[in-house]
N, CA, C and O atoms as a GROMACS GRO file, in nm:
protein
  572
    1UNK      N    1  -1.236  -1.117   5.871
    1UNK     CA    2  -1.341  -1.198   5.930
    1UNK      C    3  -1.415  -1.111   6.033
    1UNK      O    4  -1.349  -1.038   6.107
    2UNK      N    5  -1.576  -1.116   6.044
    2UNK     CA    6  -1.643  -1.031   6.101
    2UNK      C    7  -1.633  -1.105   6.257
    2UNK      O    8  -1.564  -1.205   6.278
    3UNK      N    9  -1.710  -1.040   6.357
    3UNK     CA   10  -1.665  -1.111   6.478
    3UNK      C   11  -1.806  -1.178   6.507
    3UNK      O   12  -1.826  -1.256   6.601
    4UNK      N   13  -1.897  -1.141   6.419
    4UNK     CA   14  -2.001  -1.306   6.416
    4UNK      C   15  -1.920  -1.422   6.329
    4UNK      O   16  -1.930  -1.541   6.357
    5UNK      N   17  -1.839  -1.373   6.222
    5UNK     CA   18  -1.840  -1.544   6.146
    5UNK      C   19  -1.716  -1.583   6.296
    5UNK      O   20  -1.711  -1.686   6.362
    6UNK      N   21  -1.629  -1.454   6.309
    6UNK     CA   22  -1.550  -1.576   6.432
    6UNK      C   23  -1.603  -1.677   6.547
    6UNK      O   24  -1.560  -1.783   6.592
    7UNK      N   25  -1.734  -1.581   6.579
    7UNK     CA   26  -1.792  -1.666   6.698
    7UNK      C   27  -1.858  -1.769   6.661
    7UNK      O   28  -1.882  -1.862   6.738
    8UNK      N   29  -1.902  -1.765   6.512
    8UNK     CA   30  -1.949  -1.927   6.467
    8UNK      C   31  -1.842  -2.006   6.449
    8UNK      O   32  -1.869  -2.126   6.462
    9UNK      N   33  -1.700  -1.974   6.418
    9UNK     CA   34  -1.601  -2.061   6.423
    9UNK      C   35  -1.563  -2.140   6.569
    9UNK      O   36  -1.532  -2.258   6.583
   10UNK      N   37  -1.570  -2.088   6.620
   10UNK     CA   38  -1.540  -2.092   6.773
   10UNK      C   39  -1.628  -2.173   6.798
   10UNK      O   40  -1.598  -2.290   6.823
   11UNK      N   41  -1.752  -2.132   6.798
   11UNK     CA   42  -1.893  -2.180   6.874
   11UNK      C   43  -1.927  -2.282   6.772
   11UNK      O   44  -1.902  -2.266   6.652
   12UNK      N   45  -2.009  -2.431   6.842
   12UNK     CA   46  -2.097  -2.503   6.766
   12UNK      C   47  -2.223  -2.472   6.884
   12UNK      O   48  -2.212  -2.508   7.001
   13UNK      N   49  -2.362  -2.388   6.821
   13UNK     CA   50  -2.421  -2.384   6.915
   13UNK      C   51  -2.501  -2.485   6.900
   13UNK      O   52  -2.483  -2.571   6.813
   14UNK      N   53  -2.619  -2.486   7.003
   14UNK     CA   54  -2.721  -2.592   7.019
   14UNK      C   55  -2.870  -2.596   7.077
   14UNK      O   56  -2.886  -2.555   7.192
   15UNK      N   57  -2.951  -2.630   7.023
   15UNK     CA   58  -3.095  -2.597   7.141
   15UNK      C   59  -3.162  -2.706   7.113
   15UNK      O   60  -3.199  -2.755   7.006
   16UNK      N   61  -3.176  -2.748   7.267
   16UNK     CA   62  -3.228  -2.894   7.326
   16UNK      C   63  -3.297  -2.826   7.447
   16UNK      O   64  -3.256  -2.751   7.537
   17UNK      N   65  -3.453  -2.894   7.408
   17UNK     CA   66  -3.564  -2.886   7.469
   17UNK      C   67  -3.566  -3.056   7.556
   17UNK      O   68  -3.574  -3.161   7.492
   18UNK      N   69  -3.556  -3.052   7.702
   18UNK     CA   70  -3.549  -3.162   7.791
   18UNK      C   71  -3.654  -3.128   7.840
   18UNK      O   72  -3.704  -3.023   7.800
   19UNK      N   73  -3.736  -3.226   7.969
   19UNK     CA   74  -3.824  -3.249   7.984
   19UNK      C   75  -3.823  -3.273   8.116
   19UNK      O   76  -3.860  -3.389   8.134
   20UNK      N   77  -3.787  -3.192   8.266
   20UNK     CA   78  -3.737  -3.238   8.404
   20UNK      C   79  -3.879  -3.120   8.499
   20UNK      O   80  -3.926  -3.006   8.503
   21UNK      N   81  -3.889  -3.259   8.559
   21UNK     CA   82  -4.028  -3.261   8.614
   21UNK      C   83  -4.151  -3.251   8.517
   21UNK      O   84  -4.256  -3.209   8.564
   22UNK      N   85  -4.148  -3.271   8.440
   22UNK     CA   86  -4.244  -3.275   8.400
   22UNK      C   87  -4.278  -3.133   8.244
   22UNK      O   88  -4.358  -3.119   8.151
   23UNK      N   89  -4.172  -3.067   8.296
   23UNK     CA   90  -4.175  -2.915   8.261
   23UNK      C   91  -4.060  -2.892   8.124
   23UNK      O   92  -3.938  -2.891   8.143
   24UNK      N   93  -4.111  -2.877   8.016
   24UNK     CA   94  -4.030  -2.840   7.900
   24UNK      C   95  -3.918  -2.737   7.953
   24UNK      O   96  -3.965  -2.648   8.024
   25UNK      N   97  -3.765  -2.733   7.930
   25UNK     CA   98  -3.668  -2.644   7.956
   25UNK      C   99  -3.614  -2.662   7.834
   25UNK      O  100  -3.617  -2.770   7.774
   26UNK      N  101  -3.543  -2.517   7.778
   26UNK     CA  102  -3.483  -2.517   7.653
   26UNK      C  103  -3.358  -2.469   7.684
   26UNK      O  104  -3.338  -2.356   7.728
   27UNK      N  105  -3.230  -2.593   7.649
   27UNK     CA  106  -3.114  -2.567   7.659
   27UNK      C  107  -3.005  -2.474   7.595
   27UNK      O  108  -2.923  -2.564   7.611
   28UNK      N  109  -2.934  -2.380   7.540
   28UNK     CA  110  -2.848  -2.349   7.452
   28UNK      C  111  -2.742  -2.397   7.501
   28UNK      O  112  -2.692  -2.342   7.600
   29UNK      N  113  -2.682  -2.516   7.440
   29UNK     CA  114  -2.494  -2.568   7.428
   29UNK      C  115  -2.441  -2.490   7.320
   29UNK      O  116  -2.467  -2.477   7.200
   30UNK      N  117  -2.360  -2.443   7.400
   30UNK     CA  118  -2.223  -2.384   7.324
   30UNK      C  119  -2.108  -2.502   7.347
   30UNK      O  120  -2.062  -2.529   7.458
   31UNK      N  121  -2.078  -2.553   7.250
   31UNK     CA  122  -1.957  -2.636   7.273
   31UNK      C  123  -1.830  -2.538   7.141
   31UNK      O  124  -1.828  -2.493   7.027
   32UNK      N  125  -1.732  -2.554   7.278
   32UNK     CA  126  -1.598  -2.413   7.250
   32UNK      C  127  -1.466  -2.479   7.195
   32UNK      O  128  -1.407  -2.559   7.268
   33UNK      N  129  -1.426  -2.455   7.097
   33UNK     CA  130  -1.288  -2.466   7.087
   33UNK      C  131  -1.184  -2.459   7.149
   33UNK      O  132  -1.136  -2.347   7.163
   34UNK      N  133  -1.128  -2.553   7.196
   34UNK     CA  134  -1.005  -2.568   7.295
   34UNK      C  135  -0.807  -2.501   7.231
   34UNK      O  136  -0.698  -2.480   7.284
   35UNK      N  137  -0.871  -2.493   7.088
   35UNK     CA  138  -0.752  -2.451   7.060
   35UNK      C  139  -0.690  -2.264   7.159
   35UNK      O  140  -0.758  -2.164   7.183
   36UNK      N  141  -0.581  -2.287   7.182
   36UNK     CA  142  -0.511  -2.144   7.257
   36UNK      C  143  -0.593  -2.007   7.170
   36UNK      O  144  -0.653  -1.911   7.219
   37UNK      N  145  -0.562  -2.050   6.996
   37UNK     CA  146  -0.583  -1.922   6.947
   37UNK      C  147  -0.746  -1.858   6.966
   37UNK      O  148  -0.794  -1.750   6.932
   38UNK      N  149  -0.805  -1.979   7.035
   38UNK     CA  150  -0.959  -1.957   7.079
   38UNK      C  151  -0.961  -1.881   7.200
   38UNK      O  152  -1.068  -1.826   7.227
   39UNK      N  153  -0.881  -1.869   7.267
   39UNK     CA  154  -0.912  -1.866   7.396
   39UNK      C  155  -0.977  -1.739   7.504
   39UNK      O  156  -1.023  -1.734   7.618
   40UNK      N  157  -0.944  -1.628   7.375
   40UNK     CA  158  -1.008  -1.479   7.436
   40UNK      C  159  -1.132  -1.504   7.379
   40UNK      O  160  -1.219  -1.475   7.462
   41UNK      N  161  -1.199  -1.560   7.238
   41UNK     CA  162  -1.330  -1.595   7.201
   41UNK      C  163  -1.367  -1.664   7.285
   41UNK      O  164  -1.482  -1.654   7.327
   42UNK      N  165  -1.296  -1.740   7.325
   42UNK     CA  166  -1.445  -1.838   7.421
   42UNK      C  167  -1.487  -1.801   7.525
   42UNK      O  168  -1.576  -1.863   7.583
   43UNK      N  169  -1.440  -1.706   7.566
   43UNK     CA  170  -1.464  -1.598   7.697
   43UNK      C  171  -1.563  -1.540   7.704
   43UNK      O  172  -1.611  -1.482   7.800
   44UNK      N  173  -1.618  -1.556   7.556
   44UNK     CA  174  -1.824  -1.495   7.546
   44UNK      C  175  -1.886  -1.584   7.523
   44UNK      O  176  -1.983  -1.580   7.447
   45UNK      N  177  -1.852  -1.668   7.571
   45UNK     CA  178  -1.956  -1.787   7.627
   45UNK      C  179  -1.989  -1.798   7.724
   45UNK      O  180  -2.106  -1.832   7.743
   46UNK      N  181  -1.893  -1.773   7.839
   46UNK     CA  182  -1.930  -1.724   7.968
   46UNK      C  183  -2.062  -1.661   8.050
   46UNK      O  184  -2.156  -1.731   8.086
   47UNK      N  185  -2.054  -1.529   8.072
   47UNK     CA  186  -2.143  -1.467   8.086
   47UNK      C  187  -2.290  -1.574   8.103
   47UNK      O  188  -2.317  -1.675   8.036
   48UNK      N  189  -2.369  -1.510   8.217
   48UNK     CA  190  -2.515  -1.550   8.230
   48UNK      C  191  -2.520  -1.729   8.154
   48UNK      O  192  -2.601  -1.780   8.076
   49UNK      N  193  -2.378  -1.792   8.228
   49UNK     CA  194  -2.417  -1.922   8.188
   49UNK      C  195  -2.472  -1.993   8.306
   49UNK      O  196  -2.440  -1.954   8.418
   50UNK      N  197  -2.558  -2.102   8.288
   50UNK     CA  198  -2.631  -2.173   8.433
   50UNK      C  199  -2.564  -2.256   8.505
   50UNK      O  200  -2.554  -2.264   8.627
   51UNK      N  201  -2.510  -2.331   8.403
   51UNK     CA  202  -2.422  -2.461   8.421
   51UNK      C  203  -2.354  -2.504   8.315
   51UNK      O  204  -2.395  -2.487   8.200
   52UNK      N  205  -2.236  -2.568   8.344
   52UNK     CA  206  -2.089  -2.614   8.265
   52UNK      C  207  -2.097  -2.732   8.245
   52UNK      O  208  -2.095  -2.801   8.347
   53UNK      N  209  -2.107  -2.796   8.128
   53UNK     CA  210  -2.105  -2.908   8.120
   53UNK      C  211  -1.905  -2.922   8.073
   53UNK      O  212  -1.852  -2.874   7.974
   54UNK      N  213  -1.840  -3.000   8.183
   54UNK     CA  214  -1.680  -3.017   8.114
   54UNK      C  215  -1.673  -3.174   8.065
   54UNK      O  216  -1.708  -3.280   8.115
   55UNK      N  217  -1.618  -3.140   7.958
   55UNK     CA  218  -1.592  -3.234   7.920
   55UNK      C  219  -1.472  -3.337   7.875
   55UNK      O  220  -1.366  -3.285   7.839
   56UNK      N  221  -1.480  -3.426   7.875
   56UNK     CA  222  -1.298  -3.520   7.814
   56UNK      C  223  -1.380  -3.666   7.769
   56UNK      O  224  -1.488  -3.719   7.794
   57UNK      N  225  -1.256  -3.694   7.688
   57UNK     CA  226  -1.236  -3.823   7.634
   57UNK      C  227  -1.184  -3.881   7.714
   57UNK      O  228  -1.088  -3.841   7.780
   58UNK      N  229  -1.280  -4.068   7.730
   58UNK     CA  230  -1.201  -4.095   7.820
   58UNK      C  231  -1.131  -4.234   7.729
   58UNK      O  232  -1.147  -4.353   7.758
   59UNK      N  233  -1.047  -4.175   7.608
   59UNK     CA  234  -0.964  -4.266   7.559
   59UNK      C  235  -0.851  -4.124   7.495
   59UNK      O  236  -0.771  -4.134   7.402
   60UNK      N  237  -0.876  -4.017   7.568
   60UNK     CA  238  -0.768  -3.890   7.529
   60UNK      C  239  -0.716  -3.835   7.659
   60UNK      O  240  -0.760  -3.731   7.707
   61UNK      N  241  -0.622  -3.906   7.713
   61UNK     CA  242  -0.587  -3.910   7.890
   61UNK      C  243  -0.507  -3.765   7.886
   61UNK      O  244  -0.451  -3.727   7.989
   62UNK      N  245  -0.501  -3.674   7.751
   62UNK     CA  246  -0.462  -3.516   7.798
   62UNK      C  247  -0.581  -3.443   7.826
   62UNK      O  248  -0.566  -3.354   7.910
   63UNK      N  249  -0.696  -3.455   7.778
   63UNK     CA  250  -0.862  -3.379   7.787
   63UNK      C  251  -0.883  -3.400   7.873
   63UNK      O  252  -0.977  -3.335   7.919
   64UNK      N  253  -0.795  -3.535   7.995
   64UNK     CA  254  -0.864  -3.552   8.113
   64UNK      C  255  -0.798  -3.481   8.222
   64UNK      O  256  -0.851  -3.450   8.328
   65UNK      N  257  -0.659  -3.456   8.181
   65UNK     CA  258  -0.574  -3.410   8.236
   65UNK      C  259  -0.577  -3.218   8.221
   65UNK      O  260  -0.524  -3.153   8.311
   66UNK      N  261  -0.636  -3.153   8.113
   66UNK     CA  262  -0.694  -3.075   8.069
   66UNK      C  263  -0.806  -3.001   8.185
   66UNK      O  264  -0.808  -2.890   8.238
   67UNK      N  265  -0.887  -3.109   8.194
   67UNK     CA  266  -0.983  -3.088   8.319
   67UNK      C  267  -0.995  -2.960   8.426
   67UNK      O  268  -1.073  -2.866   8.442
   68UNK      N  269  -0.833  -3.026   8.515
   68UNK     CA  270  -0.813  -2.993   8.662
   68UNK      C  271  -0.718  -2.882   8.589
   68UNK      O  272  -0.761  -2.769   8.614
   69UNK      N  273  -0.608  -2.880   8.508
   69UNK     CA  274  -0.470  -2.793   8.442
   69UNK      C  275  -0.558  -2.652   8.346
   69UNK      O  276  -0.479  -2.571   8.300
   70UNK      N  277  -0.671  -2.630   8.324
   70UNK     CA  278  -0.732  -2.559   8.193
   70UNK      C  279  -0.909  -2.554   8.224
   70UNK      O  280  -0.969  -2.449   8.249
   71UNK      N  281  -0.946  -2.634   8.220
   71UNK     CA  282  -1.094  -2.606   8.164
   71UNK      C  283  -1.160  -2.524   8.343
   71UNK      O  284  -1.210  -2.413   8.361
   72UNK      N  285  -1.136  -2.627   8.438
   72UNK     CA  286  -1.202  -2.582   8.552
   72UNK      C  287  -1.148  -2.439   8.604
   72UNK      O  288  -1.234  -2.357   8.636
   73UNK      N  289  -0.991  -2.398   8.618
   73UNK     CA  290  -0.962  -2.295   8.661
   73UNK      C  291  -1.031  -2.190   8.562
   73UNK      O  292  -1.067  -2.085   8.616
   74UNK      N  293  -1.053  -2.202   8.430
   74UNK     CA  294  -1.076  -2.086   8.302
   74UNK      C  295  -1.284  -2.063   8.370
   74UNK      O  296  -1.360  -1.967   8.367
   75UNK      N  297  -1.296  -2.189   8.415
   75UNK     CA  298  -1.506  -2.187   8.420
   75UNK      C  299  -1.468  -2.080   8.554
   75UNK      O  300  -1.513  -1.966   8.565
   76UNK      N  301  -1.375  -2.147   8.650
   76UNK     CA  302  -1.411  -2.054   8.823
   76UNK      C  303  -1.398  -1.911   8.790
   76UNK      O  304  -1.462  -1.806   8.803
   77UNK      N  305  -1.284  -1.954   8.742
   77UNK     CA  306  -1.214  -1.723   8.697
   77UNK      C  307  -1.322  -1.632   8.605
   77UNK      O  308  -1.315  -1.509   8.600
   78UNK      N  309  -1.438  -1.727   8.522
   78UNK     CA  310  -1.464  -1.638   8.421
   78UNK      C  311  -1.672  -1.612   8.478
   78UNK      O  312  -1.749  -1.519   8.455
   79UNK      N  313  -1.693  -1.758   8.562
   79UNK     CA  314  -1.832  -1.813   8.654
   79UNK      C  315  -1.827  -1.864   8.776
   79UNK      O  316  -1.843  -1.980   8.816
   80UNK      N  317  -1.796  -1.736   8.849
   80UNK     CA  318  -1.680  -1.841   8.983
   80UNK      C  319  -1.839  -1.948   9.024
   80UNK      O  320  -1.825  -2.070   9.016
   81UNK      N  321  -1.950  -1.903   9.057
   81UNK     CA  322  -2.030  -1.987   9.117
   81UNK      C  323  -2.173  -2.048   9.054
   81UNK      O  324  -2.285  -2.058   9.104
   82UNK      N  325  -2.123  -2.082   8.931
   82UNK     CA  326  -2.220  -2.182   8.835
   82UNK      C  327  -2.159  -2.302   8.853
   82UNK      O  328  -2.038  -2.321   8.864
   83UNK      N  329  -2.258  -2.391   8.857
   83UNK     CA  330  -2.264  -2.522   8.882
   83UNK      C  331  -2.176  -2.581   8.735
   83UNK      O  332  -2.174  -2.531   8.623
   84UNK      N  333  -2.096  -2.726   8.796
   84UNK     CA  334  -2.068  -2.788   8.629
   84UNK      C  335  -2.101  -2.961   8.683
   84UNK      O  336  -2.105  -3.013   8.795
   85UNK      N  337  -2.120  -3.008   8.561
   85UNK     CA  338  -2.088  -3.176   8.578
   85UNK      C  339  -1.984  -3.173   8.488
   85UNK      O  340  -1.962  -3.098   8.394
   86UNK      N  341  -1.907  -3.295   8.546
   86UNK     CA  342  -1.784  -3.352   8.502
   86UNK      C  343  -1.851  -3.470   8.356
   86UNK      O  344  -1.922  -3.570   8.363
   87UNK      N  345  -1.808  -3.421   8.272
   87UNK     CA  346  -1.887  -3.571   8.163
   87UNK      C  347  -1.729  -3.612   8.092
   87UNK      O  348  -1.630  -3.555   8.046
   88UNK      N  349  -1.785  -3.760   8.120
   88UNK     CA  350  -1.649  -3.864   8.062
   88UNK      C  351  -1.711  -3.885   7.954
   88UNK      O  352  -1.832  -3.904   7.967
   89UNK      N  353  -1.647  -3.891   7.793
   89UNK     CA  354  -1.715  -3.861   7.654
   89UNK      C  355  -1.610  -4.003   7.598
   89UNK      O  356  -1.496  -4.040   7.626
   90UNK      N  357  -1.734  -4.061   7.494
   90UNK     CA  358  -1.676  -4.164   7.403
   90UNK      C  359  -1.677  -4.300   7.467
   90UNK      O  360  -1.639  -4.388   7.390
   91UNK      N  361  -1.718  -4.348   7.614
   91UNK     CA  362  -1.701  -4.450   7.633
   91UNK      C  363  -1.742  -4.567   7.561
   91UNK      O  364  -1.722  -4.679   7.608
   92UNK      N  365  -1.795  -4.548   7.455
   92UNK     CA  366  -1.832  -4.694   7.363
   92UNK      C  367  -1.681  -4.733   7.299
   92UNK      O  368  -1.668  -4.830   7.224
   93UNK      N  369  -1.609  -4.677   7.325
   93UNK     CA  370  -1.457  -4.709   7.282
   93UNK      C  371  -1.331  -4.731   7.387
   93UNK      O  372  -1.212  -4.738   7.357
   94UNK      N  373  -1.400  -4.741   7.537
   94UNK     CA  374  -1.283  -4.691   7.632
   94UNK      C  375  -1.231  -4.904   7.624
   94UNK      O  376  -1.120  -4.911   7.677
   95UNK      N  377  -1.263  -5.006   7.593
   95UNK     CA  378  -1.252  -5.144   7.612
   95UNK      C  379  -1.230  -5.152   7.463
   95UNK      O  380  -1.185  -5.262   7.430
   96UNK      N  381  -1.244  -5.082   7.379
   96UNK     CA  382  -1.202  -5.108   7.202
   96UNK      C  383  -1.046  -5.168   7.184
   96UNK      O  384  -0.955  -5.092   7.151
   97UNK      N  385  -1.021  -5.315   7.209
   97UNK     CA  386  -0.919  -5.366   7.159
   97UNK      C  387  -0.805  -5.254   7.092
   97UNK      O  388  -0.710  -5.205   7.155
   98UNK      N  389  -0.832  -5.234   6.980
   98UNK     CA  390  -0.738  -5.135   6.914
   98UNK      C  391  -0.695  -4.998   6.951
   98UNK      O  392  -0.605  -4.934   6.897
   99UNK      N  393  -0.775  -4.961   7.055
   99UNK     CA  394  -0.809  -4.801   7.120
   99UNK      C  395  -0.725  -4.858   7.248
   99UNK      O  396  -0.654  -4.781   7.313
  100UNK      N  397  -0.732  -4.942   7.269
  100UNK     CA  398  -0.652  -4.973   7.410
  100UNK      C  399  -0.466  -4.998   7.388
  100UNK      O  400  -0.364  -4.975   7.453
  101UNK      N  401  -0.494  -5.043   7.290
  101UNK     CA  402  -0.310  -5.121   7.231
  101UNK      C  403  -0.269  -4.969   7.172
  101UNK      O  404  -0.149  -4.944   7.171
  102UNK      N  405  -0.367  -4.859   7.119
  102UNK     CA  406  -0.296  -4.743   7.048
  102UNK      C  407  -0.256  -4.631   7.180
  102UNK      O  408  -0.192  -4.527   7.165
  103UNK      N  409  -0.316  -4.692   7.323
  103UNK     CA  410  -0.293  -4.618   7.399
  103UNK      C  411  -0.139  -4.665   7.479
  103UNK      O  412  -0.042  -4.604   7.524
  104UNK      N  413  -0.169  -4.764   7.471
  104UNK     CA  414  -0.067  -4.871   7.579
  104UNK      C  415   0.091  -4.828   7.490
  104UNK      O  416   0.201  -4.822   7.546
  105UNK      N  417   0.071  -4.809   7.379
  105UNK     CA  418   0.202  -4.758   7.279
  105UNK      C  419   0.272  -4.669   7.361
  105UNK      O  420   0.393  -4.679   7.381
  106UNK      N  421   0.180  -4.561   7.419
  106UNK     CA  422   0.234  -4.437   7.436
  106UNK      C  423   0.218  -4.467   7.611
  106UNK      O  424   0.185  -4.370   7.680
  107UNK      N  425   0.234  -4.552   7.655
  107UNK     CA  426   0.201  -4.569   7.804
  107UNK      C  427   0.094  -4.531   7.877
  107UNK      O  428   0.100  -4.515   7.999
  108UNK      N  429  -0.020  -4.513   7.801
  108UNK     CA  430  -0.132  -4.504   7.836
  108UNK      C  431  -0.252  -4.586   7.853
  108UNK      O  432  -0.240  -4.693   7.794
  109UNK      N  433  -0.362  -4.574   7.912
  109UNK     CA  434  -0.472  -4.643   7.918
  109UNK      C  435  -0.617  -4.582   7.920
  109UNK      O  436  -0.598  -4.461   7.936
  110UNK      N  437  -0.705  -4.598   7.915
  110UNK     CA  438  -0.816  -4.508   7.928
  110UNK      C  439  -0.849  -4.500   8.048
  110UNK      O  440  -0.820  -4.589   8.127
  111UNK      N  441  -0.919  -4.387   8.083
  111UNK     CA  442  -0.990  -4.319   8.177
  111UNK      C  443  -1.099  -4.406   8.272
  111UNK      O  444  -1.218  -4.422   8.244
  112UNK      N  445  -1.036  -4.453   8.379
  112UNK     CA  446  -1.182  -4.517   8.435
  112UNK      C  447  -1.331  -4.447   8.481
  112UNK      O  448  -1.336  -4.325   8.461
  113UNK      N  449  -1.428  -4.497   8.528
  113UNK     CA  450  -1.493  -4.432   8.583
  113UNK      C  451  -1.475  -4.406   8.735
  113UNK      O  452  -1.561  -4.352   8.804
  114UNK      N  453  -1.337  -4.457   8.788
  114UNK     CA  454  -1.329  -4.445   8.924
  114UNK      C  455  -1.238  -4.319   8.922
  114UNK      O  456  -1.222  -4.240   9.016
  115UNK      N  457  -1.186  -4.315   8.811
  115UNK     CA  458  -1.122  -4.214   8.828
  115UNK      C  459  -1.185  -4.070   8.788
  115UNK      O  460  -1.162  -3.965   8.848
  116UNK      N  461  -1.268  -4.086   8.677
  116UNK     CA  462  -1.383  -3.944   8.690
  116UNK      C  463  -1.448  -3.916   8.778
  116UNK      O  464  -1.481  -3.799   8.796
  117UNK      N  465  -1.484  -4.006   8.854
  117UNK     CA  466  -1.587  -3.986   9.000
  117UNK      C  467  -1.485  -3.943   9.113
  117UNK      O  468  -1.525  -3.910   9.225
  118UNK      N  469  -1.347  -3.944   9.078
  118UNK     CA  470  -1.226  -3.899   9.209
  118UNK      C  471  -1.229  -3.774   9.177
  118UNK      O  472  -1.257  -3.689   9.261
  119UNK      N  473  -1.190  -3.733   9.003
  119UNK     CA  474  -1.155  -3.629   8.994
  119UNK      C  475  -1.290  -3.522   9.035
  119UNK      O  476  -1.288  -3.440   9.127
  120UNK      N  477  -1.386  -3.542   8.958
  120UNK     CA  478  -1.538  -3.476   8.976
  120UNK      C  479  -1.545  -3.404   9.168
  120UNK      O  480  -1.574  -3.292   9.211
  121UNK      N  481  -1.513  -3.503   9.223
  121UNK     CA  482  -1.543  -3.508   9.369
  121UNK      C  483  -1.406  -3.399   9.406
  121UNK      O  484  -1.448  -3.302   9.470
  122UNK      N  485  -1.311  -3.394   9.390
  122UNK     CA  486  -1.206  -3.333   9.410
  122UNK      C  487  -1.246  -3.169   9.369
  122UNK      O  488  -1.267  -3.084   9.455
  123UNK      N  489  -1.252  -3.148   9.251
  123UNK     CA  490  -1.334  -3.044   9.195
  123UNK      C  491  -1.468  -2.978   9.217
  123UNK      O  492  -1.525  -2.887   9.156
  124UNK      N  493  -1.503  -3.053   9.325
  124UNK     CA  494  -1.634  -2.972   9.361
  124UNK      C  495  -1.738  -3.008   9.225
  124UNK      O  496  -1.816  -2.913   9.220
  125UNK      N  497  -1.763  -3.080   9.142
  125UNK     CA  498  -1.868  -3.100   9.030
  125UNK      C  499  -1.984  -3.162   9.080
  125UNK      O  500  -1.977  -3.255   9.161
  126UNK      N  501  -2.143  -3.097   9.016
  126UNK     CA  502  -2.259  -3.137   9.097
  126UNK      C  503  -2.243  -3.242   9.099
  126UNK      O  504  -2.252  -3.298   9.208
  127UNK      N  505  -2.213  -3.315   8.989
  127UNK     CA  506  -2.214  -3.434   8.934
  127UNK      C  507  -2.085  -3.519   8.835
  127UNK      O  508  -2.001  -3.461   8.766
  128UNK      N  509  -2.101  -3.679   8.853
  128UNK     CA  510  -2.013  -3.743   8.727
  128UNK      C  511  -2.062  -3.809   8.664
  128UNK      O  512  -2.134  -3.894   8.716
  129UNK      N  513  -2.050  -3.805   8.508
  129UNK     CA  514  -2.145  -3.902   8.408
  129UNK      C  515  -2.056  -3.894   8.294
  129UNK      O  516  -1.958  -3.823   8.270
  130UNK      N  517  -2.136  -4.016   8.208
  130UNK     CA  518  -2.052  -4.081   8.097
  130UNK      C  519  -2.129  -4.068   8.029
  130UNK      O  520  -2.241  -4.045   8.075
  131UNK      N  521  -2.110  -4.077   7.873
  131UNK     CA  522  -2.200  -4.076   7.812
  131UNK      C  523  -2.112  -4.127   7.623
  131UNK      O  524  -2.007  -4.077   7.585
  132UNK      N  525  -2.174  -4.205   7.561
  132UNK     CA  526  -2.150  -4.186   7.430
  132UNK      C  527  -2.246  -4.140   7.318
  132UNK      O  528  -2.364  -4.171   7.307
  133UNK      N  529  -2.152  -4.034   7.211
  133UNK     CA  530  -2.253  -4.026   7.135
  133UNK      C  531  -2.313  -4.050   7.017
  133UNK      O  532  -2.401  -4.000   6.946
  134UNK      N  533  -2.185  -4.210   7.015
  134UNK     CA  534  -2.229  -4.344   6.950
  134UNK      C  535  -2.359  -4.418   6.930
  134UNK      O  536  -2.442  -4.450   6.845
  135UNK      N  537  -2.316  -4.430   7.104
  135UNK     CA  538  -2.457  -4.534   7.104
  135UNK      C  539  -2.545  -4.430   7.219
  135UNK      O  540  -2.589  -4.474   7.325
  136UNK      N  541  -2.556  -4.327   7.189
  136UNK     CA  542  -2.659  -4.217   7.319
  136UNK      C  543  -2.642  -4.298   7.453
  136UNK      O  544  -2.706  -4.243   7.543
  137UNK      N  545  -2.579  -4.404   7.491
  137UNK     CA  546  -2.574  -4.426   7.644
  137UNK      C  547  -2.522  -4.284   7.756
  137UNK      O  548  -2.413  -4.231   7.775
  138UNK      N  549  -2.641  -4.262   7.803
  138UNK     CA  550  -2.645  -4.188   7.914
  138UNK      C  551  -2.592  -4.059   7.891
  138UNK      O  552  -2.528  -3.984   7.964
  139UNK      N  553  -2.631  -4.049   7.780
  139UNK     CA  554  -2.641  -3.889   7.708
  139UNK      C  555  -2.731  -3.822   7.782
  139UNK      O  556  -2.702  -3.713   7.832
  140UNK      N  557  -2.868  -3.885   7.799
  140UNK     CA  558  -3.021  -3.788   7.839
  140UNK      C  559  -2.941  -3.805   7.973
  140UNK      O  560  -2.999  -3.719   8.039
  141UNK      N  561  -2.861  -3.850   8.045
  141UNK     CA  562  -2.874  -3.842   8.204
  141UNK      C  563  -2.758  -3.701   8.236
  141UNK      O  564  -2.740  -3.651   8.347
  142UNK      N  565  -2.692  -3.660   8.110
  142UNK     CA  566  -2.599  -3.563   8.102
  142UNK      C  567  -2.696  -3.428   8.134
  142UNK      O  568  -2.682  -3.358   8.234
  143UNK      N  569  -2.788  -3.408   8.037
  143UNK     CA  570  -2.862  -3.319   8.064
  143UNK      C  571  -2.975  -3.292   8.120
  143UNK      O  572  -3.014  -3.175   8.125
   0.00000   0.00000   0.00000
């Protein structure tokens, strides 16, 4: 495997043109594979990045836990002083009857928003936001 097809394995990239002040900005998202065997690849994503968008499920209480244990120490060590927002992902499912009883099995519950806005704040993040990308609620306020 060449080390472009790896970085397309790794990488889902992205380009989103937003619209703040008034003024067209063109985004590139790299969203990275969390698997270990990723973990020296995703390290060229880094570099000359602006801002971190981190992310978790907030009906996957290890991605949240992931957060503070993995994602934030790997952004400081690799961008000590780029900005990130904290984004809570999937909430069109965090009150889903069946998503709640498959959590409660395992002694779990979903992710509040009081508790992303603790952790966010703890972590130094510009910002905390939710967003699904179900129903696009408060997707555009992510970026």
């Amino acid at each position: 495997m060449s080390c472009e097809e790896a970085f397309d394995k790794v990488f889902d990239n992205y380009a989103v043109t937003v619209k703040i002040g008034g003024e067209p900005y063109t985004l590139g998202l790299f969203d990275t594979a969390g698997q270990e065997g990723y973990d020296r690849l995703r390290l060229l994503s880094y570099p000359k990045t602006d801002v971190v968008l981190v992310c978790f499920s907030v009906v996957f209480p290890p991605s949240f836990e992931n957060v503070k244990e993995k994602w934030v120490p790997e952004m400081t060590l690799h961008c000590r002083n780029t900005p990130f927002l904290l984004v809570g992902t999937q909430i069109d499912v965090r009150n889903d009857p069946s998503t709640v009883e498959k959590l409660a099995k395992n002694r779990q519950q979903p992710i509040s928003s009081e508790q992303g806005e603790k952790l966010a704040k703890e972590l130094r993040a510009v910002k905390y936001v939710e967003c699904s990308a179900l129903t696009q609620v408060t997707c555009k306020l992510s970026i």
